[in-house]
C-alpha positions in Angstrom: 58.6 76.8 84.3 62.1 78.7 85.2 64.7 78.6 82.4 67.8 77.9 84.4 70.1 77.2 80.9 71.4 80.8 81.5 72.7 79.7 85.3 76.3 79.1 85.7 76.9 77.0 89.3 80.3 77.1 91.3 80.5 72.9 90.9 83.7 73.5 92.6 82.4 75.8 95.5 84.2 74.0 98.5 87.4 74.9 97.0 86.8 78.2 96.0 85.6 79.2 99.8 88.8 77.4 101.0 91.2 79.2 98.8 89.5 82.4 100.1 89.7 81.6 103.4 93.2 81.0 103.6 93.6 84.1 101.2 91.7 86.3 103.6 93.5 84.6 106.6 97.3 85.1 106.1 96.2 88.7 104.1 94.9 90.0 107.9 98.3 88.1 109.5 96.0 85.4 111.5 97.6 81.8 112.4 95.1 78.8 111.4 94.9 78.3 115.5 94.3 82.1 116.1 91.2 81.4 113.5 90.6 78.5 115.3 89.9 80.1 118.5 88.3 83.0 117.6 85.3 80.5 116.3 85.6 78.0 118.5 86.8 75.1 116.4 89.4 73.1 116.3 92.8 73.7 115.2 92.7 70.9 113.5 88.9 71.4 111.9 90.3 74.6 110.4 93.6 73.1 108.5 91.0 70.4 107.2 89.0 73.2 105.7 91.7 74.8 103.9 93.1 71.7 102.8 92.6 70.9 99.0 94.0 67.4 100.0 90.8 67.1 102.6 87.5 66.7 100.9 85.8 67.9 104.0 82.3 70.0 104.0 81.1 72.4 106.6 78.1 73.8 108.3 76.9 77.1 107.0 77.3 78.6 110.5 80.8 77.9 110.0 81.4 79.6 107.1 79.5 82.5 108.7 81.7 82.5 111.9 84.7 82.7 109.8 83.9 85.3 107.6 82.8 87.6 110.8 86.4 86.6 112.3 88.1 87.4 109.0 86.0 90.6 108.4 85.4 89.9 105.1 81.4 89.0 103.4 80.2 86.0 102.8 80.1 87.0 98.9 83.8 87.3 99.2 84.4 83.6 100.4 82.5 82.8 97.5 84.0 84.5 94.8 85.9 83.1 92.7 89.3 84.3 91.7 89.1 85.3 88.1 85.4 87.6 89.1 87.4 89.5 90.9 87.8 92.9 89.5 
């Protein structure tokens, strides 16, 4: 039997990748609808995922498309701010 007592889970992980995304967004200068087009979404789609208001979940091949138009890891969306060193 696995011990999972010493696990410590993201139970907020939507937000965190949404904060990140936006972060990583407006840090390489890119407009929501230049994200949008680059992964063939929506405008729309996109402001819903970095909305804290929206309580909207995405496909993992989202989140991958985004993090290759962004240039940044997928570990990166993920990250919390406060592991960052």
């Amino acid at each position: 039997m696995i011990n999972n007592k010493n696990l410590h889970f993201d139970t907020d992980i939507y937000n965190t990748i949404r904060k990140n995304i936006k972060k990583y967004r407006k840090e390489k200068n890119i407009t929501s609808a230049t994200l949008a087009e680059m992964v063939d979404l929506s405008h729309d789609f996109i402001r819903q995922i970095e909305s804290e208001k929206t309580a909207y979940n995405f496909s993992v091949d989202t989140f991958y498309k985004i993090s290759v138009a962004l240039g940044v890891s997928l570990d990166m969306l993920i990250q919390k701010e406060n592991d960052k060193n």
